[in-house]
C-alpha positions as CSV (number, residue, x, y, z in Angstrom):
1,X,82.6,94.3,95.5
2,X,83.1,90.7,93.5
3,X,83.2,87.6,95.8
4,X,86.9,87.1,94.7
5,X,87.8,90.7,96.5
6,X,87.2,89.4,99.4
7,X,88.8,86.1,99.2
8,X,92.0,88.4,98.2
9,X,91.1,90.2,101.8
10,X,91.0,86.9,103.4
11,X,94.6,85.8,101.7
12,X,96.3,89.5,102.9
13,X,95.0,89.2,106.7
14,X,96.5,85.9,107.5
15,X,99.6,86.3,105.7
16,X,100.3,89.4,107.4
17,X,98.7,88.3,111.0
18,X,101.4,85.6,111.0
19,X,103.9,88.0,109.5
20,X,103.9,90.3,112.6
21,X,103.1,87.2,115.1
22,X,106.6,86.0,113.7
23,X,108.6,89.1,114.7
24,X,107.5,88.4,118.5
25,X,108.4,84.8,118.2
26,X,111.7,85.3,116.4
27,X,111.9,88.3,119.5
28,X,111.8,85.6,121.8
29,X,114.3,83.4,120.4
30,X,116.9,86.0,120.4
31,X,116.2,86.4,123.9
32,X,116.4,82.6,124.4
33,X,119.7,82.8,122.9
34,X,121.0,85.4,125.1
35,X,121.3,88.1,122.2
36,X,122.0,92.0,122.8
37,X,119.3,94.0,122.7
38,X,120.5,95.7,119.2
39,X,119.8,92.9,117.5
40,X,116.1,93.1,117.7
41,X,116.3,96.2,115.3
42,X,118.5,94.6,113.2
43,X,115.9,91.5,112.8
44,X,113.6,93.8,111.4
45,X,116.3,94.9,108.7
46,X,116.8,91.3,107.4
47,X,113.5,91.3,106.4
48,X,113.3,95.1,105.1
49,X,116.3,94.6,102.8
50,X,114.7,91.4,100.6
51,X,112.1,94.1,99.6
52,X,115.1,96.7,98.1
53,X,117.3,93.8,97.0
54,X,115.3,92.0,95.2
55,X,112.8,95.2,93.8
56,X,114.0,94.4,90.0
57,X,113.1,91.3,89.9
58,X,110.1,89.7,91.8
59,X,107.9,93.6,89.8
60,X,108.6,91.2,86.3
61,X,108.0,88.4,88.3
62,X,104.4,89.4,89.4
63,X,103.6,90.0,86.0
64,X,104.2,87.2,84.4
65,X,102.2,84.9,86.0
66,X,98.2,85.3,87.9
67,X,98.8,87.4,90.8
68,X,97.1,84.2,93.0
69,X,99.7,82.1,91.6
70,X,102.3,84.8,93.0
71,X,101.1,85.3,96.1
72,X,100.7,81.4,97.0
73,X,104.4,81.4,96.1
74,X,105.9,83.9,98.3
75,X,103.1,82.5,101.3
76,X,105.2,79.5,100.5
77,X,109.0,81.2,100.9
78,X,107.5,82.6,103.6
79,X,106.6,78.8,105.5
80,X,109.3,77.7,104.8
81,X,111.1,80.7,106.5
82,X,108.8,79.9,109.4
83,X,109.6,75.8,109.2
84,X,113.7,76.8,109.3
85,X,113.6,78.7,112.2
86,X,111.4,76.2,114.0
87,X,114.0,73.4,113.2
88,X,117.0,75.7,114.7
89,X,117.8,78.2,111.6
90,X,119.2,81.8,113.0
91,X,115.9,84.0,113.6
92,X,117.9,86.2,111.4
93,X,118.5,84.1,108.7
94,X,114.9,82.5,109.0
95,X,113.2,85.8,108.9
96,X,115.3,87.0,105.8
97,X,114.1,84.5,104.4
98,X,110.5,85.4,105.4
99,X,111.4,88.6,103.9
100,X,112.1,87.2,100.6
101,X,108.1,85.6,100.3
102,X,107.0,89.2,101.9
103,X,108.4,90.9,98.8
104,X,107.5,88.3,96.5
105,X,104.2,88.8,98.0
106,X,103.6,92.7,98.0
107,X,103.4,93.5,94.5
108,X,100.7,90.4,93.6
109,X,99.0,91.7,96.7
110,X,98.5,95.3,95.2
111,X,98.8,94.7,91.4
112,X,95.6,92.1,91.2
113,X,93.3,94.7,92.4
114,X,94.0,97.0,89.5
115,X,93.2,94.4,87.2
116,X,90.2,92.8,89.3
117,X,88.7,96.0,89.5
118,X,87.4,99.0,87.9
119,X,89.6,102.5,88.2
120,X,87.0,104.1,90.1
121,X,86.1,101.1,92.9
122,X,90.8,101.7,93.6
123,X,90.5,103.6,96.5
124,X,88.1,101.7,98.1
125,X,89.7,98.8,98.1
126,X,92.7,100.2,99.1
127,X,90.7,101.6,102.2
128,X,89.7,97.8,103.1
129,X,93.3,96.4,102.2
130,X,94.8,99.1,104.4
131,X,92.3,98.7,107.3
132,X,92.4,95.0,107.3
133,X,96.6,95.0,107.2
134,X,96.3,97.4,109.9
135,X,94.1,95.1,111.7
136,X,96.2,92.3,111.3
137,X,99.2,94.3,112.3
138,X,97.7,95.0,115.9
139,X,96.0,91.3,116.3
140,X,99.6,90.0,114.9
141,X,101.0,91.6,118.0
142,X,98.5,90.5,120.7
143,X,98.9,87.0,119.3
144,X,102.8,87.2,118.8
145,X,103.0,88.4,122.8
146,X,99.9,85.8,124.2
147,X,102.3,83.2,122.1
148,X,105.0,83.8,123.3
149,X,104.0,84.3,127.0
150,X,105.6,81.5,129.3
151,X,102.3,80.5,131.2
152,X,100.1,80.4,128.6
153,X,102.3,78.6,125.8
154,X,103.1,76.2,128.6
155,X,100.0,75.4,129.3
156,X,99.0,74.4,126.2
157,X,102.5,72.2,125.6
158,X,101.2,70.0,128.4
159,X,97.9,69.4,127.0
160,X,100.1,68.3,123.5
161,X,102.5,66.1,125.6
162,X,101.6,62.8,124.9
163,X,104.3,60.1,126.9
164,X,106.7,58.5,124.1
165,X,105.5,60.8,121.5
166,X,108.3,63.3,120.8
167,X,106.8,66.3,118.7
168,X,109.8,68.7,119.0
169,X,108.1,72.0,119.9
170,X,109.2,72.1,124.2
171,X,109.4,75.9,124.8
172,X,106.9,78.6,124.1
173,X,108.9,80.2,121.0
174,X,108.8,76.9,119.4
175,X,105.1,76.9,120.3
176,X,104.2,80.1,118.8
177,X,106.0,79.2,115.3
178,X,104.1,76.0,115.3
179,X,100.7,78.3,115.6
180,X,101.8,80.7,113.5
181,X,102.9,78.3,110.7
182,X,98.7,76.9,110.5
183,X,98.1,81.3,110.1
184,X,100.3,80.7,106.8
185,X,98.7,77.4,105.6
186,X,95.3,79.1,106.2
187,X,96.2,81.9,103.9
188,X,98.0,79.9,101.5
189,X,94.1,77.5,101.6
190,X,93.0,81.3,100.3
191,X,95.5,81.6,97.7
192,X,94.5,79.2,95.8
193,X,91.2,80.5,95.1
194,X,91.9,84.1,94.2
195,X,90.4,84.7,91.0
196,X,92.6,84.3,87.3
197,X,92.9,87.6,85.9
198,X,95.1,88.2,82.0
199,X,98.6,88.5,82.6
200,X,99.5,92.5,83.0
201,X,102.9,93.7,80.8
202,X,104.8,90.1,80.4
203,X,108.9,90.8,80.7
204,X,109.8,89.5,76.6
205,X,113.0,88.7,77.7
206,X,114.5,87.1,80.8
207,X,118.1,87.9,80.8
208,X,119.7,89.9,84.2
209,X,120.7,92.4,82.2
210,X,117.4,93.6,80.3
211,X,115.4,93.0,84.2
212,X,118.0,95.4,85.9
213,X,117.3,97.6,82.7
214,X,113.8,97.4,82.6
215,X,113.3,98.4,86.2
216,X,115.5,101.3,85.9
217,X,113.2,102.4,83.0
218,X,110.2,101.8,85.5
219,X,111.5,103.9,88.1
220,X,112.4,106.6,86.1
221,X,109.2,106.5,84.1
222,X,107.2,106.3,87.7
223,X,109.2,109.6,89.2
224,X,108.8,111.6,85.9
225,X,104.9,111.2,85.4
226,X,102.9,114.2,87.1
227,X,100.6,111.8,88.9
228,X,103.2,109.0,89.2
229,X,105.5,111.6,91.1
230,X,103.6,113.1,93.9
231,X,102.1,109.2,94.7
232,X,105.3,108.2,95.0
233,X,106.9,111.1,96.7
234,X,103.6,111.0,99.3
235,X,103.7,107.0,100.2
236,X,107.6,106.6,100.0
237,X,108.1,109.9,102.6
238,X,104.9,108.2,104.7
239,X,106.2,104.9,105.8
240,X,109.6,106.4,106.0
241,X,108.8,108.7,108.6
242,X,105.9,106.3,109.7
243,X,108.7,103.7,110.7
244,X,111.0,105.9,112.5
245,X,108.2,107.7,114.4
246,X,107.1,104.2,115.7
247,X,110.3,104.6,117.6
248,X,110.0,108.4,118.2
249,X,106.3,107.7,120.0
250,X,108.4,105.2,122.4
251,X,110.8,107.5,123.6
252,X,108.5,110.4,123.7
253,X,106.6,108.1,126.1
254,X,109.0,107.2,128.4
255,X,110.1,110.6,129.0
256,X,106.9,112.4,128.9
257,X,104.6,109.5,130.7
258,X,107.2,107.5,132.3
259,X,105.7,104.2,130.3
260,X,107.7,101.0,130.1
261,X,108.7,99.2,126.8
262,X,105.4,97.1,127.2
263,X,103.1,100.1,127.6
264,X,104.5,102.6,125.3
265,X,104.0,99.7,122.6
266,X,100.0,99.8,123.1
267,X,100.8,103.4,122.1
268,X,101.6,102.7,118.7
269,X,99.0,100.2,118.7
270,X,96.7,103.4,119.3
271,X,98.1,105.4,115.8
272,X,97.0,102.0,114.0
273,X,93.6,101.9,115.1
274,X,94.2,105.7,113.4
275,X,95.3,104.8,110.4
276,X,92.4,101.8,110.2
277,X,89.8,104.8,110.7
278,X,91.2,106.8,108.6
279,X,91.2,104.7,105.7
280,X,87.7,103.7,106.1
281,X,86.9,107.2,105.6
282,X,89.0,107.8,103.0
283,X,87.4,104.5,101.0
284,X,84.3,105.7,101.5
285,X,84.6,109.8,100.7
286,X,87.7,110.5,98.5
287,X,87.5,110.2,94.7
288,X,90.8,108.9,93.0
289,X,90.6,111.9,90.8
290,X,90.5,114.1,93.4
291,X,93.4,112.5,95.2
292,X,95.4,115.5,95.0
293,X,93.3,117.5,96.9
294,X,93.5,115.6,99.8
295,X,97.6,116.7,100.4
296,X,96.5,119.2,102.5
297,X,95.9,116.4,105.4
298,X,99.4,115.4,105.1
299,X,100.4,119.3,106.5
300,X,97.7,118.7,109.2
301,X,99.2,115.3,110.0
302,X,102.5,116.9,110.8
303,X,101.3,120.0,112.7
304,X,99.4,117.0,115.1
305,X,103.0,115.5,115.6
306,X,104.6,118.2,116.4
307,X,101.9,119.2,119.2
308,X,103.1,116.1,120.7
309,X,106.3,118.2,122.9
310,X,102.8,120.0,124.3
311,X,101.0,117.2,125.8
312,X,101.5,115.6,128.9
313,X,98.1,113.6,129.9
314,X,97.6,110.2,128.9
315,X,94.2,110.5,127.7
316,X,95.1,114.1,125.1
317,X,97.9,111.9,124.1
318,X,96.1,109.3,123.1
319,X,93.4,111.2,121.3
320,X,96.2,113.0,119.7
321,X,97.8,109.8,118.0
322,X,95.0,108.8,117.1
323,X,94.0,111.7,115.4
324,X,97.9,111.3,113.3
325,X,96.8,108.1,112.7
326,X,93.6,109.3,111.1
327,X,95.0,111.3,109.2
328,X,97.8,108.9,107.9
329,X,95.5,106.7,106.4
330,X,93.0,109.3,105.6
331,X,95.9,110.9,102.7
332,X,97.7,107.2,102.2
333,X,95.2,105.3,100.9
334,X,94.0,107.6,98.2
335,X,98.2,107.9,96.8
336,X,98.8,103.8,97.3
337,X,95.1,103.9,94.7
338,X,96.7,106.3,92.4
339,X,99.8,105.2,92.4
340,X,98.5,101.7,91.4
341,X,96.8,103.5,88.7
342,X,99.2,105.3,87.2
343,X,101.5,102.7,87.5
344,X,99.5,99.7,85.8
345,X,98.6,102.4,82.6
346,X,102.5,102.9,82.7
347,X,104.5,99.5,82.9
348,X,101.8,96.7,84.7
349,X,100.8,96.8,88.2
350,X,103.6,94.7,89.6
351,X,106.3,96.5,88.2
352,X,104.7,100.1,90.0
353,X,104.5,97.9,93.6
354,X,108.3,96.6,93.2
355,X,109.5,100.1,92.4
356,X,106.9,101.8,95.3
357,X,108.5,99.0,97.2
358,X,112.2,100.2,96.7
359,X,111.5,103.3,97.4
360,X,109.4,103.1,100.2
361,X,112.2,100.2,101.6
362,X,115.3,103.2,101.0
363,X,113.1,105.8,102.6
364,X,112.7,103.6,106.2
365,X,116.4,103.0,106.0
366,X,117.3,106.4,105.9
367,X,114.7,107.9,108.1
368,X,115.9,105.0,110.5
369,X,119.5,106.1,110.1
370,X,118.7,110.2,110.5
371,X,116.7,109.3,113.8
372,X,119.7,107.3,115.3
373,X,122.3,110.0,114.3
374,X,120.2,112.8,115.9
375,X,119.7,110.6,119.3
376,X,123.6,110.2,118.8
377,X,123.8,113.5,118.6
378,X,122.1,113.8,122.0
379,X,119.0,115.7,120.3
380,X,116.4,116.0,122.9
381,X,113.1,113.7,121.9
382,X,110.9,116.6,121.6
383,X,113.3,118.2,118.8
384,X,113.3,115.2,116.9
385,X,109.2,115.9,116.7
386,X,110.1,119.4,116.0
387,X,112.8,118.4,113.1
388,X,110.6,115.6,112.0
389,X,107.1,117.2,112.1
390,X,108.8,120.4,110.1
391,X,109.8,118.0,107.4
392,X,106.3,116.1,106.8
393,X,104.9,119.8,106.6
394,X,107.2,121.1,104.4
395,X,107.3,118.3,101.9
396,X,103.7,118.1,102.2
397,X,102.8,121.8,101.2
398,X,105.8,121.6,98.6
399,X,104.1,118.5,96.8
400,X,100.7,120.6,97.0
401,X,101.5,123.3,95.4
402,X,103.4,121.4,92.2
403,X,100.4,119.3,91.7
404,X,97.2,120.9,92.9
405,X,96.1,121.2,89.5
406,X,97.2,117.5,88.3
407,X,94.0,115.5,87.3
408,X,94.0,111.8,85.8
409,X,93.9,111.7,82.4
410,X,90.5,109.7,81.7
């Protein structure tokens, strides 16, 4: 791989290690402010919707200038999301606005390594993007709760208080902003040094109308391309169902293991280490012509989560998620590589991430919303697995048989 790869690495880690530290310390401001417990969720859907909202326009945006010029942009919008809700700003507010630089971010992120690198080096550096985000993901949470954590954030405010110096940071949400804001400086240091690639399928106009018109030709050209299609179908139905079985795992575990909030979290912690291992295998042994092929995994990947309702022991329960895990990233990462390649032959690299982004975005919204009408149903957790584990294998083996015998056009 070329030097700049890495540096691009580099950028994507701390971006999204203080990305997920943020969600603990906006967490803990909530809390500070006496706020129901529902509105944690909702948090998380101020920062989702910036990526649907704003999918037209930040695809053409990516585009039309170098994707390191992009993504020191949105690592911008998103310090200065951090800096408002240090000085007082509404978490919610603050992280919508965090959101905003995330899907600035996303389709630079993606879109520069199809024009850095060669077709058949894709799925290899997806496997490292993947692993690394996945990385930062779990690290992003063990720093967001060591942050936040009353002893240890206090101890370190009393080695910073210096008498008749007022510094403005006196509790340990505060604390774990400031800490958090030096994560995005750091990656916005690495911005600047990703490396200048030619701009990728320039918008020729600029009006609202022609953008709203141009995306809706992108997403239909995206879903009606062979190869386009099942990418799309694949990585929009993964992190739908991905997201709302993040909050399936916790209630399976505190029926079936009796685990409090703070233990059945290291649970989900356990299907990213999964998906990490997964997509160093898949970087290393899947071809992106034979990406296809590999939808099969996808069926196995939804016959492990339905086991689940089987298994009572901590230790086969853990083995078990991390074996869905595996097998997440083992399928995703070669889709998110063809997907990038289909999409920057069809309409530039950052239009295919902004409309993968929609998608994807819709799909954890409604995944989200069948979840909480079935537990308002008073469906039992284990036939949620059922009804959920059904689907994956369903849609899987339909995909699979419609495209077995799609290959990319060299």
């Amino acid at each position: 791989m070329k030097r700049g790869f890495y540096i691009i690495l580099a950028a994507q880690f701390f971006t999204a290690l203080a990305d997920n530290a943020l969600l603990f310390a906006a967490i803990a401001l909530l809390m500070q402010l006496d706020a129901p417990d529902w509105q944690r969720p909702v948090l998380n859907q101020f920062f989702v919707f910036s990526y649907i909202a704003l999918a037209p326009f930040v695809g053409p945006f990516a585009d039309s200038l170098p994707k390191g010029n992009v993504m020191f942009i949105g690592n911008a919008v998103k310090f200065m999301g951090c800096i408002a809700m240090l000085f007082g700003m509404h978490p919610f507010y603050a992280y919508g606005i965090v959101g905003i630089g995330a899907a600035m971010y996303s389709p630079a992120k993606y879109g520069i390594l199809t024009e850095y690198l060669p077709p058949r080096k894709l799925v290899l550096a997806n496997g490292w993007m993947e692993g690394l985000t996945v990385a930062a993901i779990i690290l992003g949470a063990v720093a967001g709760s060591l942050l936040v954590n009353p002893s240890f954030a206090n101890h370190y405010l009393e080695l910073f208080d210096i008498p008749s110096i007022e510094i403005g940071i006196d509790n340990p949400p505060e604390f774990a902003i400031s800490v958090i804001l030096v994560m995005y400086f750091v990656a916005a240091a690495f911005n600047l040094y990703i490396p200048k690639v030619a701009l990728d399928h320039k918008l020729p106009k600029k009006n609202l109308f022609y953008i709203l018109s141009d995306f809706w030709h992108c997403f239909k050209l995206l879903w009606r391309d062979p190869l386009g299609q099942v990418s799309l179908a694949v990585t929009t139905l993964f992190w739908g169902v991905g997201v709302a079985l993040r909050l399936i795992v916790l209630a399976w575990a505190a029926v079936v293991l009796n685990f409090e909030l703070d233990k059945a979290t290291q649970l989900t912690a356990v299907v990213a280490l999964g998906i990490a291992v997964g997509s160093v295998i898949a970087a290393k042994f899947v071809k992106l012509e034979k990406s296809v092929r590999i939808l099969p995994v996808g069926i196995a990947m939804g016959i492990s989560v339905m086991l689940m309702i089987f298994i009572s022991n901590l230790y086969i329960a853990i083995a078990m998620l991390l074996i869905i895990g595996a097998f997440s990233g083992f399928f995703i990462v070669p889709m998110n590589a063809l997907l990038q390649h289909r999409g920057h032959l069809l309409m530039g690299a950052g239009h295919s991430i902004a409309v993968q982004n929609f998608n994807e975005n819709l799909s954890i919204l409604a995944m989200l919303g069948v979840y909480a009408v079935l537990d308002r149903l008073g469906f039992s957790v284990f036939t949620v697995i059922i009804i959920f584990g059904l689907f994956i294998c369903g849609t899987m083996a339909y995909l699979y048989r419609r495209h077995a015998q799609d290959r990319i056009e060299a």
